[in-house]
C-alpha positions, -999 to +999 in steps of 0.1 A: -092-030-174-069-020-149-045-043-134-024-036-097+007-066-096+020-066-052+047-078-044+070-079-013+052-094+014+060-121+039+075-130+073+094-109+094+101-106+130+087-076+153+113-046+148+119-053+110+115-041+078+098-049+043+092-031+015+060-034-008+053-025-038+025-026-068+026-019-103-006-003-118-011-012-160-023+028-170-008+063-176+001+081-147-025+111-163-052+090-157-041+085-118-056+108-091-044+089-064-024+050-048-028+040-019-022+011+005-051-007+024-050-035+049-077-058+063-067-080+094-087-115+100-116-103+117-115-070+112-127-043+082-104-033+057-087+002+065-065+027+047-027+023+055-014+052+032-021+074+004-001+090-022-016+116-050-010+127-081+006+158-069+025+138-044+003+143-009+004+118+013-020+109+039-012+081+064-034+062+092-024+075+126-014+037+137+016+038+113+031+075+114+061+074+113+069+040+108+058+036+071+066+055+042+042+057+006+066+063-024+055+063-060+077+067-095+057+087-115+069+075-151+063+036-139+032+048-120+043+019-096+034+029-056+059+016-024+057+008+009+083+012+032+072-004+068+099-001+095+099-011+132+069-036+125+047-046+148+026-075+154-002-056+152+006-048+114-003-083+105-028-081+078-033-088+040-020-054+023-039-043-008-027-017-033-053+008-044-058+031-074-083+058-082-085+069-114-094+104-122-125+101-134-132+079-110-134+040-103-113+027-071-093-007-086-079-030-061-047-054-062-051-092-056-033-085-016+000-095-002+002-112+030+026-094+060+029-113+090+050-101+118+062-129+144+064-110+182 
């Protein structure tokens, strides 16, 4: 059984910073890719940022350039970097895996909230 632990969510005023991150319990060989998802109240859940094996990332166009998806391979443990926040980044984060023979695993969420 897979298991994702988040951590590094909270409070923080418009313009700031935080930094998540979520450990997954399995070899980096049996990764294909991390990711970040988000699901605001009301609204369906939507991929933040994406990281792959090879080290591709992929972000959502609302973040570019603002967030940043890290991973260190050996600890197969994925970051999130999210500068100049915005209120509209207020959502529950989740931390997602795909393994490479498939399956999608999904952390228990972290909670950002971002005060205007």
């Amino acid at each position: 059984q897979v298991q994702l632990v988040e951590s590094g969510g909270g409070l923080v005023q418009a313009g700031g910073s935080l930094r998540l991150s979520c450990a997954a319990s399995l070899s980096i060989f049996n990764i294909s890719s991390m990711g970040w998802y988000r699901q605001a109240p009301g609204k369906q859940r939507e991929l933040v940022a994406s990281i792959t094996r090879g080290g591709g990332t992929n972000y959502s166009d609302s973040v570019k350039g603002r967030f940043t998806i890290s991973r260190e391979n050996a600890e197969t443990t994925v970051y999130l970097q999210m500068n100049s926040l915005k209120a509209e980044d207020t959502a529950v984060y989740y931390c997602a895996v795909t393994k490479l023979l498939g399956g999608l695993y999904w952390g228990q969420g972290t909670q950002v909230t971002v005060s205007s």
